[in-house]
C-alpha positions as CSV (number, residue, x, y, z in Angstrom):
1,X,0.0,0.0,0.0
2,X,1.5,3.6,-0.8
3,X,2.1,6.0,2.3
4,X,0.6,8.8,0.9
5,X,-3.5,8.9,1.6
6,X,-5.3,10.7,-1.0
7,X,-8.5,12.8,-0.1
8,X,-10.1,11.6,-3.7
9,X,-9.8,9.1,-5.8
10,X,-11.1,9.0,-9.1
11,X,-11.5,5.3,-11.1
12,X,-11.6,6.7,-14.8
13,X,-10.9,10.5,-16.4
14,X,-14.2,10.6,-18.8
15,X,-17.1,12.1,-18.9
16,X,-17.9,11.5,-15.1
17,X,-14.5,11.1,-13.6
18,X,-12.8,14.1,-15.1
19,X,-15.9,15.9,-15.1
20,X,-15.8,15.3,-11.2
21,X,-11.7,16.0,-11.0
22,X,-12.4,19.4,-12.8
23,X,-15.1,20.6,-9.8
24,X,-13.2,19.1,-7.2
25,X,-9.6,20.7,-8.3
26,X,-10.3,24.4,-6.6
27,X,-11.4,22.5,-3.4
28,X,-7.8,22.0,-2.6
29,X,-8.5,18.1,-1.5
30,X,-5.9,15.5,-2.6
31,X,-6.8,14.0,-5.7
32,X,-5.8,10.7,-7.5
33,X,-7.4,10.3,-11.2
34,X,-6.6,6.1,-12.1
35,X,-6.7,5.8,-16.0
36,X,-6.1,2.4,-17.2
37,X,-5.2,4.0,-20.8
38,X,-2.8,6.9,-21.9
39,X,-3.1,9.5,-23.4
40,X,-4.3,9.8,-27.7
41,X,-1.0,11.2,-29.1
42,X,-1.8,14.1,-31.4
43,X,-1.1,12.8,-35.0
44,X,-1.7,12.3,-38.6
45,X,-3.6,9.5,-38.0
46,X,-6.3,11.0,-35.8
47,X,-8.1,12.4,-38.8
48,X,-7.3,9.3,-41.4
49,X,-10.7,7.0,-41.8
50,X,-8.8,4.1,-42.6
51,X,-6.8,4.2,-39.5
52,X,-9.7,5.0,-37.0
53,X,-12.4,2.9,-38.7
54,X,-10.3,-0.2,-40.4
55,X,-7.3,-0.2,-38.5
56,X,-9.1,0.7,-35.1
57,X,-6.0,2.2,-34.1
58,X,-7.4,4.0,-30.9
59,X,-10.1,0.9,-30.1
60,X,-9.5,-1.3,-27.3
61,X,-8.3,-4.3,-28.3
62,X,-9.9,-6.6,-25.2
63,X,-12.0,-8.9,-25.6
64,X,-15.9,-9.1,-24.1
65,X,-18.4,-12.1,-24.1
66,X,-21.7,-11.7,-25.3
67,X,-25.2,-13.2,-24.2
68,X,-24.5,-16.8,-26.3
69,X,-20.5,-16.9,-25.2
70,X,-18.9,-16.0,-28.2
71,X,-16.2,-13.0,-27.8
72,X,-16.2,-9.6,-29.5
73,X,-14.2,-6.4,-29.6
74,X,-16.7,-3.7,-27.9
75,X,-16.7,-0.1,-29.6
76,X,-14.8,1.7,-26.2
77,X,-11.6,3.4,-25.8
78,X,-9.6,3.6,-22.6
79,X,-7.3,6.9,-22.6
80,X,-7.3,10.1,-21.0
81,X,-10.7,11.3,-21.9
82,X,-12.2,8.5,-22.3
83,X,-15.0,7.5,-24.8
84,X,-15.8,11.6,-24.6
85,X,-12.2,11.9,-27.1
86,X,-14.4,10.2,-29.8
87,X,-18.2,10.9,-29.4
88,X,-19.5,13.6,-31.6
89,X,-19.7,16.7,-29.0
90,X,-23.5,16.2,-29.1
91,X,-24.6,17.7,-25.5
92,X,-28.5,16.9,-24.8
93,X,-29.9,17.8,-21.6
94,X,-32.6,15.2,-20.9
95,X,-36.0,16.7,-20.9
96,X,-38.0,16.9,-18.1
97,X,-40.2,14.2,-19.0
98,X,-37.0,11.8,-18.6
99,X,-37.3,11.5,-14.8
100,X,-40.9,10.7,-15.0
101,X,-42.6,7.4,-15.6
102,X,-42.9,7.1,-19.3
103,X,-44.9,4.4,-21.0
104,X,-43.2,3.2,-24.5
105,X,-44.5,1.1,-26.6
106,X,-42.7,-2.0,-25.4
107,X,-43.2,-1.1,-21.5
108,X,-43.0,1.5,-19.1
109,X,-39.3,3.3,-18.2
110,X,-39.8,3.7,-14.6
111,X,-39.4,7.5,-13.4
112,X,-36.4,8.6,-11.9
113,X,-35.4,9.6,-7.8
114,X,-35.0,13.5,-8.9
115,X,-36.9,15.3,-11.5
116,X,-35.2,18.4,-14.3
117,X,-35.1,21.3,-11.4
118,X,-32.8,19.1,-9.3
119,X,-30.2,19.3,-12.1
120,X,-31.2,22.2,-14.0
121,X,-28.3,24.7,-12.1
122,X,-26.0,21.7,-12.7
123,X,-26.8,21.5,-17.1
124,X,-25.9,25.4,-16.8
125,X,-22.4,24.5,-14.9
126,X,-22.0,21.4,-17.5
127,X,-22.9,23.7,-20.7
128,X,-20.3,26.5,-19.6
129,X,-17.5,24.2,-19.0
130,X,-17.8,22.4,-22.5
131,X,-18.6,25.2,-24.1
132,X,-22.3,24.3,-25.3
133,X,-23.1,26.3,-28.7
134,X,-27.3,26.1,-29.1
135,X,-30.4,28.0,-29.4
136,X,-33.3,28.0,-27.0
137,X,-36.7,27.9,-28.0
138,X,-36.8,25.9,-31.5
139,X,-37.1,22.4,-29.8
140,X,-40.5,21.4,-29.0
141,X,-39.1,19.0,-26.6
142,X,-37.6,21.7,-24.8
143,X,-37.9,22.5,-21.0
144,X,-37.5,26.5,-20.0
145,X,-34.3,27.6,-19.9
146,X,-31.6,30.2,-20.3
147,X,-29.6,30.7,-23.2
148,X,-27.4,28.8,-24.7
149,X,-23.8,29.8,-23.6
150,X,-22.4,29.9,-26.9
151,X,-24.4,30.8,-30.3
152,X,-25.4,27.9,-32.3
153,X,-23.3,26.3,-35.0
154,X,-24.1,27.7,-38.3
155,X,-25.7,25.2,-41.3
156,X,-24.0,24.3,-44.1
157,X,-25.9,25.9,-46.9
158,X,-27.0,21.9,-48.2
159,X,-28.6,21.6,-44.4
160,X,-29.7,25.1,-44.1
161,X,-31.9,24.3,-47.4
162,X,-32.9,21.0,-45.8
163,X,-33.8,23.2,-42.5
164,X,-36.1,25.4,-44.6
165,X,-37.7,21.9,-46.5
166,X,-38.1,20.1,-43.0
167,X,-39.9,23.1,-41.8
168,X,-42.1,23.0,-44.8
169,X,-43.5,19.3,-44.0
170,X,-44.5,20.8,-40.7
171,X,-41.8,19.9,-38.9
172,X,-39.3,21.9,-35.8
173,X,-35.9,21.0,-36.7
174,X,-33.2,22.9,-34.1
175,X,-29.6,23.1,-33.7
176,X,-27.8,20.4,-32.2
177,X,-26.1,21.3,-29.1
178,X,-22.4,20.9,-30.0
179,X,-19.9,21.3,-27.5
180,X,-16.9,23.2,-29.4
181,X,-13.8,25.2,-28.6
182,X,-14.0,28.5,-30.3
183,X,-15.1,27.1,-34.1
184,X,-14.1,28.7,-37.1
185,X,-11.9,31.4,-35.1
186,X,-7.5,30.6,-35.3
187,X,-6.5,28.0,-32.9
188,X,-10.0,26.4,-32.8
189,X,-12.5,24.2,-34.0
190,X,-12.2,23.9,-38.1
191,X,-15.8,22.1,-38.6
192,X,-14.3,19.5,-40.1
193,X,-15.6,15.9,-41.2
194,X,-13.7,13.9,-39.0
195,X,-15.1,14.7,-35.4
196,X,-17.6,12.2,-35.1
197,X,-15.8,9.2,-33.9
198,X,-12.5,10.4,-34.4
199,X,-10.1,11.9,-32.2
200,X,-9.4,15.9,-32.8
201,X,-5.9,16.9,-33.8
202,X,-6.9,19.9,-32.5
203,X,-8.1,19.4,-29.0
204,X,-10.5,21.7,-30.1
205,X,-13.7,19.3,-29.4
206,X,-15.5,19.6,-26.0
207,X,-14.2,16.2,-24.2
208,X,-13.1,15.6,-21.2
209,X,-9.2,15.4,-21.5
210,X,-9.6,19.0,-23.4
211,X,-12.3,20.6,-21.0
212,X,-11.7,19.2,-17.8
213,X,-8.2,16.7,-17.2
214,X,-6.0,18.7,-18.7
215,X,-6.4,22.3,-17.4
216,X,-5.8,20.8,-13.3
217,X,-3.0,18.6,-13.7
218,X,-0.5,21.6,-12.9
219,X,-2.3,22.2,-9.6
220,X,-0.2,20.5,-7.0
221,X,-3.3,19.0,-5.4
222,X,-4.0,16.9,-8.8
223,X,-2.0,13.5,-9.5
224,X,-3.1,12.0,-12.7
225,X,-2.2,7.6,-13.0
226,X,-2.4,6.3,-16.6
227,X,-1.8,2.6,-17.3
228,X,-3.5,1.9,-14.2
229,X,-6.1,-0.1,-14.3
230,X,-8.2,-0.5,-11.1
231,X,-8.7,-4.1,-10.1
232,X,-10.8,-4.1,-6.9
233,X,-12.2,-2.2,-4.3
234,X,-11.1,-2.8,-0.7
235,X,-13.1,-2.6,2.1
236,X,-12.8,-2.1,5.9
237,X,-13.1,-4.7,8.0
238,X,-16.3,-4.4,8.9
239,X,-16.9,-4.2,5.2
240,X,-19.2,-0.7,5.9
241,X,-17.0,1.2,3.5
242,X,-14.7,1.1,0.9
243,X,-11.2,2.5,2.1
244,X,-9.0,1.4,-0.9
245,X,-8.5,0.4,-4.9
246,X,-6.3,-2.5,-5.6
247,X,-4.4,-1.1,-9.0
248,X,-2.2,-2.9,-11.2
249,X,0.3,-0.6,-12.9
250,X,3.0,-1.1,-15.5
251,X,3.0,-4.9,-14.1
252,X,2.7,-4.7,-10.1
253,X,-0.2,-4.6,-7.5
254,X,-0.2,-1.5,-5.6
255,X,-3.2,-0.3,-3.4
256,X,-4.1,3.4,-2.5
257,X,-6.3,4.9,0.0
258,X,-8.5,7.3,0.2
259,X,-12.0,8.6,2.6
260,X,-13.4,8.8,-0.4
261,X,-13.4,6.4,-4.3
262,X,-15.6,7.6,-7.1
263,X,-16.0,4.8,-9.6
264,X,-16.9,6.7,-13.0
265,X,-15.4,4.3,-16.0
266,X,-18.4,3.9,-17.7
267,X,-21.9,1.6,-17.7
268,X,-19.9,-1.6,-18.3
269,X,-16.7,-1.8,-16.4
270,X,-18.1,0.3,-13.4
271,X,-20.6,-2.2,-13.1
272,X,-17.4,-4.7,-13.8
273,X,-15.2,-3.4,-11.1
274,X,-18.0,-3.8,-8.1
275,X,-18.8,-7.3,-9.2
276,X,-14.9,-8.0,-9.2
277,X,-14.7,-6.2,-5.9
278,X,-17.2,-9.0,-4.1
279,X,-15.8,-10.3,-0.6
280,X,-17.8,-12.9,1.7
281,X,-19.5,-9.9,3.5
282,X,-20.6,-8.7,0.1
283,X,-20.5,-12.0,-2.6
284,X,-22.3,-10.6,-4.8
285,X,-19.9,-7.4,-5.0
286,X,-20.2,-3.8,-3.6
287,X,-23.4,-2.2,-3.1
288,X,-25.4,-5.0,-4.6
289,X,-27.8,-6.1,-1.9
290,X,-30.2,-5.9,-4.8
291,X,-28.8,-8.1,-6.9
292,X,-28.7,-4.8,-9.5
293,X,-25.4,-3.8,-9.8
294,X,-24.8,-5.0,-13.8
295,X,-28.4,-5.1,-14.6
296,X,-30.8,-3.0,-16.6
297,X,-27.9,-2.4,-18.9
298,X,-29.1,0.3,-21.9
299,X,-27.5,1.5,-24.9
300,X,-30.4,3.3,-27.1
301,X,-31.8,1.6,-30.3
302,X,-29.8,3.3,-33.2
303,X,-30.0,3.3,-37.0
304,X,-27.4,5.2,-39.5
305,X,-29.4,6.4,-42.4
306,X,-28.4,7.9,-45.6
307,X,-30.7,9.6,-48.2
308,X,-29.0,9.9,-51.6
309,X,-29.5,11.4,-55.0
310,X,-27.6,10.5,-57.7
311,X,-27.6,13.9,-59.7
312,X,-27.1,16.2,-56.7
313,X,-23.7,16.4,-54.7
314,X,-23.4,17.3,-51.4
315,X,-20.9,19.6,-50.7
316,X,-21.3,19.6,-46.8
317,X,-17.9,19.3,-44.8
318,X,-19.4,19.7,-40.8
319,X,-22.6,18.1,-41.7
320,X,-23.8,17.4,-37.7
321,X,-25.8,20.9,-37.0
322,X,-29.3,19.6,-37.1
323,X,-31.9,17.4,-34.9
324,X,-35.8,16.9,-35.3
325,X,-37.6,16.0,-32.2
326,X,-41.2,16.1,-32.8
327,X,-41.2,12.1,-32.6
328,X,-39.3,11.9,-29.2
329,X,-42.2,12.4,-26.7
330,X,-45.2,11.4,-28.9
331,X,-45.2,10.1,-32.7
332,X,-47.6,10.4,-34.9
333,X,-51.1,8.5,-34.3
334,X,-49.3,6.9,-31.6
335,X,-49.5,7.8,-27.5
336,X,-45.9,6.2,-27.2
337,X,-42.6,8.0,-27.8
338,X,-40.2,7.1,-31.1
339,X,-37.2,9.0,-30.9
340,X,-35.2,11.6,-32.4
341,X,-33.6,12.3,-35.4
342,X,-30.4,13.9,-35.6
343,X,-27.7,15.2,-38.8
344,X,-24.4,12.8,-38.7
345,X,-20.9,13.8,-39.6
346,X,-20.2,12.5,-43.3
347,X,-19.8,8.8,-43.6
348,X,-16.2,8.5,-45.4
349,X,-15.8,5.4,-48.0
350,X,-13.8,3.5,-45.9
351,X,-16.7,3.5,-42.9
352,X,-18.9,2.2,-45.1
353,X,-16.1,-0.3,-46.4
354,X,-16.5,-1.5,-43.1
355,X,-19.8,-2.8,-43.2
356,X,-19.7,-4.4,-46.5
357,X,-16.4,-4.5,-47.9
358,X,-17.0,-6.2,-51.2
359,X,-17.6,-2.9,-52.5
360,X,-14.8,-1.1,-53.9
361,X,-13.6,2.7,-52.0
362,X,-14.0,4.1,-55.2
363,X,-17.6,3.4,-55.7
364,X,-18.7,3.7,-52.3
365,X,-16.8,7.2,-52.5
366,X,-18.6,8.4,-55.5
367,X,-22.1,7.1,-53.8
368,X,-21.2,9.0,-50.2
369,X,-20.6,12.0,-52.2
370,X,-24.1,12.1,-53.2
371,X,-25.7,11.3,-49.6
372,X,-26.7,13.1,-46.4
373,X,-26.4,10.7,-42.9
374,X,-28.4,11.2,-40.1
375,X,-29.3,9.1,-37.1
376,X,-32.7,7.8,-35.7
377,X,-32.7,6.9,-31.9
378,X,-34.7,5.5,-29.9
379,X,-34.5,4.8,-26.0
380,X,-34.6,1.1,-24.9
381,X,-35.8,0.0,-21.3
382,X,-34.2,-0.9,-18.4
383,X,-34.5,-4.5,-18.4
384,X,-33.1,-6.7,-15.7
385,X,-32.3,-9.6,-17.8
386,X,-29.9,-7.0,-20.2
387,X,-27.0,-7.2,-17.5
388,X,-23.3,-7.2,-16.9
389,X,-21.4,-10.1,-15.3
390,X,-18.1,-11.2,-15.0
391,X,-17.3,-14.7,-16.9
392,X,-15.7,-17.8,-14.6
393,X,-12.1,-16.3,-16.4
394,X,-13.0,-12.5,-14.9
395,X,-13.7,-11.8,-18.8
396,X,-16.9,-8.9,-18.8
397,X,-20.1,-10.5,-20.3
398,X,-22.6,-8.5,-21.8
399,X,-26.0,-9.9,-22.1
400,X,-28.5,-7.5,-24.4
401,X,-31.4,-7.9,-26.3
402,X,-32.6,-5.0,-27.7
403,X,-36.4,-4.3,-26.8
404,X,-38.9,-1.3,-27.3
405,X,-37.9,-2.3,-31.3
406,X,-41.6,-1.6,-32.8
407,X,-41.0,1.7,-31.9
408,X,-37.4,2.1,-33.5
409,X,-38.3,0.6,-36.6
410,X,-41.5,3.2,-37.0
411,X,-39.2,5.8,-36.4
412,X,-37.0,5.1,-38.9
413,X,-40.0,4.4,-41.2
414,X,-41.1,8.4,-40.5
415,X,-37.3,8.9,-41.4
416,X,-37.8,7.1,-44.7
417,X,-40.8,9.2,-45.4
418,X,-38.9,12.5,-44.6
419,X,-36.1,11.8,-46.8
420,X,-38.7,10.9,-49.8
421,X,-39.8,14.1,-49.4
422,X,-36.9,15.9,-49.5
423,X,-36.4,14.6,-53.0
424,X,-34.0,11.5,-52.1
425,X,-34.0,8.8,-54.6
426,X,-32.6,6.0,-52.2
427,X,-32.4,5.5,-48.4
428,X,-29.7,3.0,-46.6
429,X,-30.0,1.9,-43.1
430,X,-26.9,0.0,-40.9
431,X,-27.6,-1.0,-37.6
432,X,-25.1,-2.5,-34.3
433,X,-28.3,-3.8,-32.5
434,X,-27.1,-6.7,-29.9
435,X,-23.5,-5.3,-29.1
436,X,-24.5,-1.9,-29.5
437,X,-21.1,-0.7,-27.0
438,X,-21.6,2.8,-27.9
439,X,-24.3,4.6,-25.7
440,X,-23.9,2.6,-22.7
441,X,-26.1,3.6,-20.0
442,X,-28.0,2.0,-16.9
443,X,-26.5,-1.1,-14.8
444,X,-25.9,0.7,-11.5
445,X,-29.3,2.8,-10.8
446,X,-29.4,5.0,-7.9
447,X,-32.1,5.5,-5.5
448,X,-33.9,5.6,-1.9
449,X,-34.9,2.0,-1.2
450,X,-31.7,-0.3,-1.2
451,X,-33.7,-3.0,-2.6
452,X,-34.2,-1.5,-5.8
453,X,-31.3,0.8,-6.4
């Protein structure tokens, strides 16, 4: 065990733990960030397609179970940052409907301990630090609010046309709310068409590393661990509370201590590292007296489409600016909520290589050219039988079905519609369904009444 007790420490530097790091920093406490990756080196390579998307250069390269046994490479990174280096700087507040009971199509999502004014000053904190560019009052979806901190990100003049069209069919499209450092200004953001999934060159994307890691780790009060991966979490005696994390780094076991452990590296491996962490006054693992702790996992139903016209290029480079939520409380001659449609970055050749790679770059090139790409997504439920264990070797197993499906599949129906509309000869569709790794949400659910939480 080191000497030195920490006041804080943080299992992951992502969304939630450096998130957390960057409000605790001015507090002066003792902090200790573990990252089991490094850092993404700034390179060539974090803008090339065929090294992010074919090579998976950045991916993890473990390997995860799922339901039937059979192993797969999930779609997660582990670096400074986390996944938040690679999402597409969409930042959503959820509506205030999200913390109520909601009854979908496929069953009823069970309404949340807090409601929207709990968090509310929080989204306001959130949306300064990463920079939130939007515009309030064009989403019907929308709860009251204050203004965006940063002015929305302009259309392309293909989208802006699309706007004006969407519009036309009755419909409220609204900015996405993008989380970018200073776009189109020196030093900053370039709108470019390799942010979604792909690493910036410019640390000009609002992620975690960029916003919140990086700026503390010259306060003396900040350490920052990478390569070390947290194996378990150590108890006191009495097993009331956890007073350590067993870490392997660069080969050997060390353990540090600390008052207080905030486990934050994501759905999956949180869930992962309590279930690892069991003892014989907690078998089942830490703070799982419900039998919970892995379950319910979620990772929203999600479709790529792509509406092209063979006689009419799009000359679109930042493409993502756009989102149409009429369908995500209520669809059409339905009670039950569908989903929401949202603009893409441009699908490059090689992605779509990826998904059928008989087709030569050329053609697939020449097609993309021609096409817009959006995404339709829909929430699933928390289900307890869509869980995370830990196989007999220690090896994560994911077990997930998707559900709430009759109400994705209509939404990207209304989709198809839309895009027929808009003049688009041809509509394509690509979905991850059962190891869908990329939205991971749920499988440690907080609450008041241990035996559900």
């Amino acid at each position: 065990m080191t000497d030195q007790p920490w006041d804080v420490i943080i299992v992951g530097s992502g969304a939630g733990g450096g998130t957390l790091a960057r409000a605790l920093a001015p507090t002066g406490a003792s902090i200790l960030i573990l990252e089991r990756g490094d850092f993404i080196p700034r390179e060539a390579a974090n803008w090339d397609p065929e090294a992010v998307w074919k090579q998976l250069r950045y991916r993890t390269t473990e390997r995860w179970l799922d339901g039937a046994g059979r192993e797969f490479r999930p779609y997660t990174h582990y670096c400074v940052g986390g996944n938040t280096k690679f999402w597409g700087s969409v930042l959503y507040r959820l509506r205030r409907e999200d913390f109520e009971e909601t009854e979908h199509a496929d069953g009823v999502s069970p309404a949340w301990p807090i409601d929207y004014g709990t968090l509310e000053p929080y989204y306001d904190r959130a949306e300064r630090l990463y920079q939130v560019h939007g515009e309030s009052g064009l989403d019907p979806t929308e709860a009251p609010r204050g203004a965006f901190p940063y002015p929305p990100i302009p259309h392309s003049d293909e989208i802006a046309a699309i706007v004006e069209r969407l519009r036309g069919q009755g419909l409220h499209p609204s900015p996405l709310p993008l989380g970018l450092l200073n776009p189109g200004q020196p030093g900053g953001c370039v709108l470019c068409d390799t942010c979604n999934s792909f690493p910036c060159r410019e640390h000009a994307k609002s992620e975690a590393e960029t916003c919140c890691v990086g700026p503390i780790l010259e306060r003396d009060n900040v350490t920052l661990w990478t390569g070390a991966l947290a194996r378990r979490l150590l108890t006191d005696p009495a097993g009331r509370r956890i007073e350590a994390v067993e870490v392997e780094r660069r080969g050997e076991l060390t353990r540090v201590r600390a008052p207080l452990v905030a486990v934050s590296c994501g759905a999956v491996n949180s869930a992962a590292l309590l279930l690892r962490s069991a003892t014989d006054r907690h078998p089942a693992g830490l703070a799982n007296s419900s039998g919970l702790v892995g379950a319910r996992y979620m990772a929203h139903l999600a479709t790529m489409m792509q509406g092209f016209h063979p006689f009419r290029k799009n000359h679109t480079v930042f493409q993502k600016t756009v989102a149409i939520n009429d369908f995500y409380l209520r669809g059409p001659d339905t009670a039950y909520p569908l989903g929401q449609l949202q603009s893409q970055g441009r699908t490059h050749g090689v992605m779509a290589q990826t998904v059928e790679p008989r087709v030569p770059l050329w053609a697939y090139d020449a097609w993309m050219a021609r096409g817009v790409d959006w995404l339709a997504m829909t929430e699933d439920l928390p289900r307890s039988e869509n869980r995370v264990t830990l196989a007999a070797d220690g090896r994560i197993r994911l077990r997930y079905r998707p559900n709430n499906m009759a109400a994705h599949r209509r939404l990207v129906r209304e989709m198809k519609r839309i895009f027929r509309r808009l003049g688009f000869w041809v509509v394509m569709t690509h979905s991850h369904e059962a190891r869908n790794t990329t939205h991971q949400c749920g499988t440690a659910c907080f609450g008041s009444d241990a035996e559900e939480a």
